[in-house]
C-alpha positions as YAML, in Angstrom:
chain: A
units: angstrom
residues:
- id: 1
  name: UNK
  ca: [-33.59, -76.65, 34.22]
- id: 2
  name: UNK
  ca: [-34.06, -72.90, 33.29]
- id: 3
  name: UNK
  ca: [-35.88, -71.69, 36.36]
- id: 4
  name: UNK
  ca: [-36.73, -75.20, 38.14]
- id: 5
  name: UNK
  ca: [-38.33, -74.14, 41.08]
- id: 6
  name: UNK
  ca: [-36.93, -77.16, 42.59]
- id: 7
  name: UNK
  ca: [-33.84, -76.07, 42.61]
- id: 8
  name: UNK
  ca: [-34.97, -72.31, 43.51]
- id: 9
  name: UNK
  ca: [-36.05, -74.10, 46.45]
- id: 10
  name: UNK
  ca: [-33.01, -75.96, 47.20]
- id: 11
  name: UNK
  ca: [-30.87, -72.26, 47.10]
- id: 12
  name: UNK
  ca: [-33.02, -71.07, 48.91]
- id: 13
  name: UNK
  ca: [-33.39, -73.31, 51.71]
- id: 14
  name: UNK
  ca: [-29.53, -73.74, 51.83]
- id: 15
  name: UNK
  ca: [-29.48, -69.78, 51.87]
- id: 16
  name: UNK
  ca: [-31.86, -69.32, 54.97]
- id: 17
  name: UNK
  ca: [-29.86, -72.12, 57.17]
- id: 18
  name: UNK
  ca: [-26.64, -70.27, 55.80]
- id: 19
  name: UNK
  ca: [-28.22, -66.67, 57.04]
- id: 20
  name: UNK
  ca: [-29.20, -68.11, 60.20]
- id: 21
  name: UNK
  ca: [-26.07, -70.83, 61.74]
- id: 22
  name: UNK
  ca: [-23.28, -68.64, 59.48]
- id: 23
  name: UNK
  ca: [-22.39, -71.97, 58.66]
- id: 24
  name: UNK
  ca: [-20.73, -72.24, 54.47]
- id: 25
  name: UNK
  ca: [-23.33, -73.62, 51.93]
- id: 26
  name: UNK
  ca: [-20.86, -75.65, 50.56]
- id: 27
  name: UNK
  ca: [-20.79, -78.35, 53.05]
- id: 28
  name: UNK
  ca: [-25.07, -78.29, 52.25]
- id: 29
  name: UNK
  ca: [-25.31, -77.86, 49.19]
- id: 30
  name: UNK
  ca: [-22.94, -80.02, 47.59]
- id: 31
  name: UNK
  ca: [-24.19, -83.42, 49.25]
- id: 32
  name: UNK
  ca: [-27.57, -82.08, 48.45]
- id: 33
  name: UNK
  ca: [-27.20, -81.99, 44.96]
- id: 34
  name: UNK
  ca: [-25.44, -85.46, 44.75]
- id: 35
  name: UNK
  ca: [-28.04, -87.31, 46.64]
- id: 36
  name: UNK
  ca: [-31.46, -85.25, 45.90]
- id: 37
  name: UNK
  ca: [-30.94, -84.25, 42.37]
- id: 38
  name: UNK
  ca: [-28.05, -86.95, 40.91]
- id: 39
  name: UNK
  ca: [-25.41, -84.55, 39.85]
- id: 40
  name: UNK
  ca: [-22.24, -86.21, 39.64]
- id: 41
  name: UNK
  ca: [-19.82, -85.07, 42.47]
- id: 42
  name: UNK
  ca: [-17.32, -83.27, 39.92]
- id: 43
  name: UNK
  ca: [-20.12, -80.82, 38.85]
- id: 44
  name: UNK
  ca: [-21.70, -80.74, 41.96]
- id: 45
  name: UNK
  ca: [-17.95, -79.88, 43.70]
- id: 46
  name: UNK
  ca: [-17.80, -77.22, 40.41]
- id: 47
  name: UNK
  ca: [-20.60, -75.48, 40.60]
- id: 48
  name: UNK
  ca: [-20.95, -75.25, 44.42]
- id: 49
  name: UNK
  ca: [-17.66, -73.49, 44.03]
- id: 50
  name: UNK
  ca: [-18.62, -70.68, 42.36]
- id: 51
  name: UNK
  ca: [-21.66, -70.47, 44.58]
- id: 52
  name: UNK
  ca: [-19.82, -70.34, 47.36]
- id: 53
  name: UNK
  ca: [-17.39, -67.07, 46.14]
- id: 54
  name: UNK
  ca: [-20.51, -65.42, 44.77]
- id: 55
  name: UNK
  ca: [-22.34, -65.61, 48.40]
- id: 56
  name: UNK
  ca: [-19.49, -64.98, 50.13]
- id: 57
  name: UNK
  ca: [-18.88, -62.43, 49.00]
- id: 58
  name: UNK
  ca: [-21.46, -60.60, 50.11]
- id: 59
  name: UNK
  ca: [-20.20, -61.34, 53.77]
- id: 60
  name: UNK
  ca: [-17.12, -59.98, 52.73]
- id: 61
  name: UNK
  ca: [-18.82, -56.77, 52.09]
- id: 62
  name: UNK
  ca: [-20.38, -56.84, 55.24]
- id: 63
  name: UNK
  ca: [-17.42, -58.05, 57.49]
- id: 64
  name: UNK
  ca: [-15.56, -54.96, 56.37]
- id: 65
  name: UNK
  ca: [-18.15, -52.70, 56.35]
- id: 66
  name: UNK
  ca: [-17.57, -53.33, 60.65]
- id: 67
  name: UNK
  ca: [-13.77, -53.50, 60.51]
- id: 68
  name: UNK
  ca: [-14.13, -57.25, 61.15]
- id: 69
  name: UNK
  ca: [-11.03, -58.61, 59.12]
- id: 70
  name: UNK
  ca: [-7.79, -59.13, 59.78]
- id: 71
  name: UNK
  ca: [-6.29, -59.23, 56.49]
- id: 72
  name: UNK
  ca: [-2.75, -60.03, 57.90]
- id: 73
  name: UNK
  ca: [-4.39, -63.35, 58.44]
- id: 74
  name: UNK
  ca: [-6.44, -63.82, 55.49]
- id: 75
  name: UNK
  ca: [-3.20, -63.03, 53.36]
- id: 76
  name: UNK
  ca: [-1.07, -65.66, 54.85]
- id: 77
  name: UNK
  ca: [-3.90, -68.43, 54.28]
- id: 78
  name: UNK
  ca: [-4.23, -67.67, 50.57]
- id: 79
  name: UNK
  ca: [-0.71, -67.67, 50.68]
- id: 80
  name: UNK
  ca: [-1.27, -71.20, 50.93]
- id: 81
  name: UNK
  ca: [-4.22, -72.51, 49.78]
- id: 82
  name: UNK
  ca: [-4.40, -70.41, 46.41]
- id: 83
  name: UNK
  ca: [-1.00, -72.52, 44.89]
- id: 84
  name: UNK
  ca: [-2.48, -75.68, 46.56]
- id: 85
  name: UNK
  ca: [-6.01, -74.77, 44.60]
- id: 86
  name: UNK
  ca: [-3.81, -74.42, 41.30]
- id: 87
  name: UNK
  ca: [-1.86, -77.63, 41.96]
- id: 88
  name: UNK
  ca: [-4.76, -79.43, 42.51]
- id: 89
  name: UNK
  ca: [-6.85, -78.21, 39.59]
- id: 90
  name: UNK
  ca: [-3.94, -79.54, 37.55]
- id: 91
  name: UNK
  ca: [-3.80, -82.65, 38.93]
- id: 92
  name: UNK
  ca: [-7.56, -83.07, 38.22]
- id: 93
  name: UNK
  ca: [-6.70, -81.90, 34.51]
- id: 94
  name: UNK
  ca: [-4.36, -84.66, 34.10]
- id: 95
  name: UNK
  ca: [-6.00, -87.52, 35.95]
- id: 96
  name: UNK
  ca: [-9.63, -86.81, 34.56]
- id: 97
  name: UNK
  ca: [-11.76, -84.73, 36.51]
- id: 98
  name: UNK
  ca: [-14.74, -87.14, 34.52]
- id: 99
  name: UNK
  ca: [-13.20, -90.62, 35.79]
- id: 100
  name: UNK
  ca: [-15.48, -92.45, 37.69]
- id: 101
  name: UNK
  ca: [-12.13, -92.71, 39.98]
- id: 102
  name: UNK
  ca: [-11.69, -89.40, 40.46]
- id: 103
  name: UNK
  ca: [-15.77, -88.21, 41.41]
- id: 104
  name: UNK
  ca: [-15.31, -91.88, 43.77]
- id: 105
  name: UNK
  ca: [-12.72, -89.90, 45.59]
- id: 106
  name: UNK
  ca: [-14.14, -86.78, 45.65]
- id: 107
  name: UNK
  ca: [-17.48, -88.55, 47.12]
- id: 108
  name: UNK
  ca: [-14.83, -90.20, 49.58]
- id: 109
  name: UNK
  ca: [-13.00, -86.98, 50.45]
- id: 110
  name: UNK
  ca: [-16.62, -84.90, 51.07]
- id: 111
  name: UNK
  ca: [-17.88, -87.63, 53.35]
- id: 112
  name: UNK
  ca: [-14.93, -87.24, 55.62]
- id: 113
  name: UNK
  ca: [-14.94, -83.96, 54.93]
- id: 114
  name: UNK
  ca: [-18.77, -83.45, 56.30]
- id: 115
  name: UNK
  ca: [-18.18, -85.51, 59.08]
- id: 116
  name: UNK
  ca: [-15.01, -83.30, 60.31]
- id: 117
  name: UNK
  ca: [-17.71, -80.53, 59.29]
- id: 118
  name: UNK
  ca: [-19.88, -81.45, 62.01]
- id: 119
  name: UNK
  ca: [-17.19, -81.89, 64.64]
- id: 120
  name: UNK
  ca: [-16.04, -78.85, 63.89]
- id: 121
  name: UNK
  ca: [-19.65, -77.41, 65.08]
- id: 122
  name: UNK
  ca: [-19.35, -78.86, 68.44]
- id: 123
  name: UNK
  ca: [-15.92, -77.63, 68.64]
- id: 124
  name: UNK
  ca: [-16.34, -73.98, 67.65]
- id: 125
  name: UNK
  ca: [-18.99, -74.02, 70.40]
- id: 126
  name: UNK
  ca: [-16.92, -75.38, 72.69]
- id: 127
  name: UNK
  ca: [-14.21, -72.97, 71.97]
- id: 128
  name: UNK
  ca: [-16.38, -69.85, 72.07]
- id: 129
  name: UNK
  ca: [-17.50, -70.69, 75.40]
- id: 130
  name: UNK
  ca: [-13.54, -71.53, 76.71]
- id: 131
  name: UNK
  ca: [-12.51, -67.98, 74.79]
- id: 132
  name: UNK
  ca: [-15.01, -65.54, 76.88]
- id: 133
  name: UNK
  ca: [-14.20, -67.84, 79.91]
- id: 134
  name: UNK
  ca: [-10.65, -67.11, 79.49]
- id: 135
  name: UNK
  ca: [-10.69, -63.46, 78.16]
- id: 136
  name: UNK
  ca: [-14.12, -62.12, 80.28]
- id: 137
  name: UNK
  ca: [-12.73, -58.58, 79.86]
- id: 138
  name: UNK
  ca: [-11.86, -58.50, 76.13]
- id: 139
  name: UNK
  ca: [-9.25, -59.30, 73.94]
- id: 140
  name: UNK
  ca: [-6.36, -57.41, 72.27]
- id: 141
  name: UNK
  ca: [-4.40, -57.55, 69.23]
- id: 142
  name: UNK
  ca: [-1.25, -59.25, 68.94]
- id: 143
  name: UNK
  ca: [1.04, -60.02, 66.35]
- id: 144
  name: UNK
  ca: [1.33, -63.43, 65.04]
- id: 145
  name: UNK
  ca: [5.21, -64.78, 65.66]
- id: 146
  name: UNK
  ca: [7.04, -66.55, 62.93]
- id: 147
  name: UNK
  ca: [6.03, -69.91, 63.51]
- id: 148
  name: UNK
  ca: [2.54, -68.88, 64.01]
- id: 149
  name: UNK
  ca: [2.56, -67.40, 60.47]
- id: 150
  name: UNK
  ca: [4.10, -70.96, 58.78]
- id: 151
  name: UNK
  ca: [1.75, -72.73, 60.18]
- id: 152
  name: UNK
  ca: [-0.93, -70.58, 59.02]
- id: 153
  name: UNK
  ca: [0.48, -70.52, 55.71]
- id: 154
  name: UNK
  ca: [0.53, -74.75, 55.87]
- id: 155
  name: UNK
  ca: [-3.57, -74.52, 57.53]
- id: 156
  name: UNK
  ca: [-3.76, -72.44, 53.65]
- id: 157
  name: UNK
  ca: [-1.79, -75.18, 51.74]
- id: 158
  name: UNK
  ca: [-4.56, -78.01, 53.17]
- id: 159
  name: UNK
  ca: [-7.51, -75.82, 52.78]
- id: 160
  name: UNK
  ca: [-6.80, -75.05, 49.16]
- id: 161
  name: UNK
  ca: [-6.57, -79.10, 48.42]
- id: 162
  name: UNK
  ca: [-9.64, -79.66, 50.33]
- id: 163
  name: UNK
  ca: [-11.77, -77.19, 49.53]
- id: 164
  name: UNK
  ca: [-10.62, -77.26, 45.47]
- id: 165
  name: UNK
  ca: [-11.41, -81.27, 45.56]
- id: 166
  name: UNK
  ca: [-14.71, -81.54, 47.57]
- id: 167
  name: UNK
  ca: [-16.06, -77.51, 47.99]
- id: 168
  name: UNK
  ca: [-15.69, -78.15, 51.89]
- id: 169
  name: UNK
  ca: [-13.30, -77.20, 54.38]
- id: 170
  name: UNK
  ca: [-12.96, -73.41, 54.63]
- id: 171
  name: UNK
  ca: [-15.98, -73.08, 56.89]
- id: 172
  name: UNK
  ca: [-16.46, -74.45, 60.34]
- id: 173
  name: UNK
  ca: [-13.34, -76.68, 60.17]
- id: 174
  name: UNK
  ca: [-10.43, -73.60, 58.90]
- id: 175
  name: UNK
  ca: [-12.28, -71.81, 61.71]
- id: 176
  name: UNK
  ca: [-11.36, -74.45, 64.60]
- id: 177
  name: UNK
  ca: [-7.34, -74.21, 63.66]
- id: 178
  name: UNK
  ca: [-7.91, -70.71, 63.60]
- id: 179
  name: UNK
  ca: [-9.31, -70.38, 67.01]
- id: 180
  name: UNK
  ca: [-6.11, -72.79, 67.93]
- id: 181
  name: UNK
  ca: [-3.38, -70.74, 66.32]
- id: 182
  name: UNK
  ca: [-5.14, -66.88, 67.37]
- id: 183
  name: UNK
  ca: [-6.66, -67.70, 70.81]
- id: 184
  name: UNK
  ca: [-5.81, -63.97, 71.42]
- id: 185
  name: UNK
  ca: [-8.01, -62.57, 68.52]
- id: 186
  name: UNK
  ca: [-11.97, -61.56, 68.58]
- id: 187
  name: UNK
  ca: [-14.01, -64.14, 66.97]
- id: 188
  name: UNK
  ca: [-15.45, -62.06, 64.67]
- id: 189
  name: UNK
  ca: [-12.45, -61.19, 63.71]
- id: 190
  name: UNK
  ca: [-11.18, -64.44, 62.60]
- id: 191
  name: UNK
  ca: [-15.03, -64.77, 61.36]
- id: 192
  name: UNK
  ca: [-14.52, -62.24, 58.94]
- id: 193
  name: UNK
  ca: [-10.75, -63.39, 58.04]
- id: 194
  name: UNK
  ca: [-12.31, -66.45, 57.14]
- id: 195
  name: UNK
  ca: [-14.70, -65.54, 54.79]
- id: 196
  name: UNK
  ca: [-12.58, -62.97, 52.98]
- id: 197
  name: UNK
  ca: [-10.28, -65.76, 52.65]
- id: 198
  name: UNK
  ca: [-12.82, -68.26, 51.13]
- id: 199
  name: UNK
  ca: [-13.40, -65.94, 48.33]
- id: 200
  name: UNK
  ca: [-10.29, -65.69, 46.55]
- id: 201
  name: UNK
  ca: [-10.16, -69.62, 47.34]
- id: 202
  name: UNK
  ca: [-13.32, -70.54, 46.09]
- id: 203
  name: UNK
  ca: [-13.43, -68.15, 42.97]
- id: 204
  name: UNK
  ca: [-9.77, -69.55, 41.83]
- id: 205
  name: UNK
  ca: [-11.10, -73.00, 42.51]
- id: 206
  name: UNK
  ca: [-14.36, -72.79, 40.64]
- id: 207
  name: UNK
  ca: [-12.96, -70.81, 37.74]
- id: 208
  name: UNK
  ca: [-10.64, -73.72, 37.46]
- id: 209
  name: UNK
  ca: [-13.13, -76.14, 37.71]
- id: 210
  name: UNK
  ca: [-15.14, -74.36, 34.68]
- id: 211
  name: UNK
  ca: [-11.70, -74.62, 32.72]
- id: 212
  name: UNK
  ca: [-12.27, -78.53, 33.28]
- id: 213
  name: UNK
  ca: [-15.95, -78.05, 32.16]
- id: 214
  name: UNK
  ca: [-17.08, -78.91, 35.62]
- id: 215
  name: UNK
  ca: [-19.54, -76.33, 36.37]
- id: 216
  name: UNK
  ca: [-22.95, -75.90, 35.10]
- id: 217
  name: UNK
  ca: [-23.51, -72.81, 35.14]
- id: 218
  name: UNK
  ca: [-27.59, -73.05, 34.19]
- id: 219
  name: UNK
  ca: [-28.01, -74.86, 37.44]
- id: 220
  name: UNK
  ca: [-25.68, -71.76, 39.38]
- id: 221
  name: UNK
  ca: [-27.93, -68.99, 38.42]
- id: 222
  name: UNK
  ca: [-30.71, -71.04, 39.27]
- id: 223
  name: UNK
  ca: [-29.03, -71.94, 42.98]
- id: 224
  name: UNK
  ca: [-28.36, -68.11, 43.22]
- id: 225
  name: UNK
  ca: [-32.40, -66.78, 42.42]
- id: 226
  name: UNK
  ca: [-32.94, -68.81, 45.56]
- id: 227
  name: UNK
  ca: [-30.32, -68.74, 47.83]
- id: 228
  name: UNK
  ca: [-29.87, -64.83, 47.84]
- id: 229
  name: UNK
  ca: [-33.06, -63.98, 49.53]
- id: 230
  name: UNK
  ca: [-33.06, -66.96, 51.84]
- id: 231
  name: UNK
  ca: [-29.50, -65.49, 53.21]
- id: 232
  name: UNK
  ca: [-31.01, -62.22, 53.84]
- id: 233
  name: UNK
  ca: [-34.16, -63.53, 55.05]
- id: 234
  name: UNK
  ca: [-32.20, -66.25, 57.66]
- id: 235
  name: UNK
  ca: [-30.21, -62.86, 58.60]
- id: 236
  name: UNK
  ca: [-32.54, -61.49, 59.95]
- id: 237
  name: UNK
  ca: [-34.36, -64.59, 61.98]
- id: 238
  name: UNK
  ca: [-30.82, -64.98, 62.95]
- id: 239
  name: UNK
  ca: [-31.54, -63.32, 66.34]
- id: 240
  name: UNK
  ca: [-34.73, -64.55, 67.21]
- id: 241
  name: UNK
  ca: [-33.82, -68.48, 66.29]
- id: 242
  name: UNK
  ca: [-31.37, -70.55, 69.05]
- id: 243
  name: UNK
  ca: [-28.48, -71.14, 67.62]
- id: 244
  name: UNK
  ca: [-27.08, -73.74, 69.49]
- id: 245
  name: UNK
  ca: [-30.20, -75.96, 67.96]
- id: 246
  name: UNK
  ca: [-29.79, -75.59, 64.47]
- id: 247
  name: UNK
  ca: [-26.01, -75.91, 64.70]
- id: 248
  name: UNK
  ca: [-26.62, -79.21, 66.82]
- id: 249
  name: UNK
  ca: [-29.28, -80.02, 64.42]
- id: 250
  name: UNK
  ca: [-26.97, -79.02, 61.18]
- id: 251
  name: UNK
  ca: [-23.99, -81.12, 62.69]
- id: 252
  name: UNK
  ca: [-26.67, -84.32, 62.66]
- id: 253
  name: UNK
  ca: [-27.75, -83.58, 59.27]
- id: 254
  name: UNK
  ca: [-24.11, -83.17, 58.04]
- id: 255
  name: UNK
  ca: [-23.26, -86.68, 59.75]
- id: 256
  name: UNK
  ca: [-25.80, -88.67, 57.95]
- id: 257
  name: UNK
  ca: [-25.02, -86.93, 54.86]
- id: 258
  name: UNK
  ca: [-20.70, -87.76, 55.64]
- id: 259
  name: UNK
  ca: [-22.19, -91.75, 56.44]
- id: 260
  name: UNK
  ca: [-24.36, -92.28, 53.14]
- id: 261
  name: UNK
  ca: [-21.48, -90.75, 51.19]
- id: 262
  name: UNK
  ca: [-18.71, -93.17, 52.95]
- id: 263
  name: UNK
  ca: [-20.55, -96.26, 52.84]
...
């Protein structure tokens, strides 16, 4: 597998449609290398993992480089989902990560998952529109009340499950119960809050996941040769591609992916 241009490919394909929709590879490139290439769902999950916090990253960088985080936020979601990601990791540990049960589930869990994925889409949409409707002058900051933070905290606690047990769940659909709980806040902001979040998430996860020897990490430098460039590159067609089509288009692609995985 040492430099299968195949899988150079499949990075960076997954990398451009990640530069240009802003939508996480994980809910792509997971599915993709279950059904294209046969990886089991536990190393797929594994691997993508890592992936993920590596390439994140990045948008971390950038996020804060424009002041676009809130890390009040992001702190009260890993509150959350990084003891979730630990409990789960050890329930994998003790039921098996290699069961055939377990990687049934976790093909189970990422077809609902994929599907909710590409609701999620339509929703954010929806919601971006309804937010400049509502706030046409701007929005300002305001500080989350108590029960806003618990139930931030609890958005954490299901993320970490999700995301530890099928790589998906921190992207598009965190983002919708975000825009629900901080209608108040810039989307950009929450954006960026989101992503610095995923991070921490997604390197705790993975890093477990390599404890359970589910990550190969041949295949992740191979992922990353590709995927790298094609983020930059779908950057910066970013502004001259619609949008709204290749998130419509995505959300299709992520709903036959979400069926063939269900059925």
């Amino acid at each position: 597998m040492i430099f299968d241009p195949l899988y150079i490919g499949l990075g960076f394909l997954v990398g451009i449609i990640v530069g240009l929709t802003g939508v996480g590879g994980g809910s792509l490139m997971t599915p993709l290398l279950i059904f294209v290439f046969g990886i089991k769902p536990s190393l797929a999950v594994g691997t993508d993992l890592l992936f993920a916090a590596i390439t994140k990253a990045f948008g971390v960088v950038k996020h804060q480089q424009h002041r676009n985080i809130d890390w009040r936020i992001t702190g009260l979601l890993s509150l959350g989902s990084i003891p979730s990601a630990l409990l789960t990791l050890w329930w994998l540990r003790n039921a098996s990560i290699d069961s055939d049960v377990v990687n049934l589930y976790m093909k189970k869990v990422l077809g609902i998952m994929l599907f909710l994925t590409a609701a999620a889409i339509f929703l954010t949409q929806l919601l971006r529109k309804k937010r400049v409707e509502q706030h046409p002058h701007g929005f300002h900051s305001n500080h989350a009340p108590k029960n806003r933070q618990i139930m931030t905290v609890l958005l954490g606690l299901v993320l970490g499950f999700l995301v530890t047990f099928s790589s998906v769940g921190a992207g598009a659909v965190g983002m919708v119960a975000l825009y629900a709980l901080y209608n108040h806040s810039p989307a950009v902001r929450l954006v960026g809050s989101d992503i610095a979040h995923a991070v921490p998430l997604t390197l705790v996860a993975g890093l477990g996941h390599a404890s359970l020897g589910s990550v190969d990490f041949n295949l992740l430098l191979v992922l990353l040769l590709g995927s790298i460039p094609g983020i930059w590159l779908g950057s910066h067609w970013s502004a001259k591609a619609s949008e709204r089509l290749l998130r419509m288009l995505l959300a299709v692609i992520l709903t036959i992916s979400g069926y063939k995985l269900l059925v």
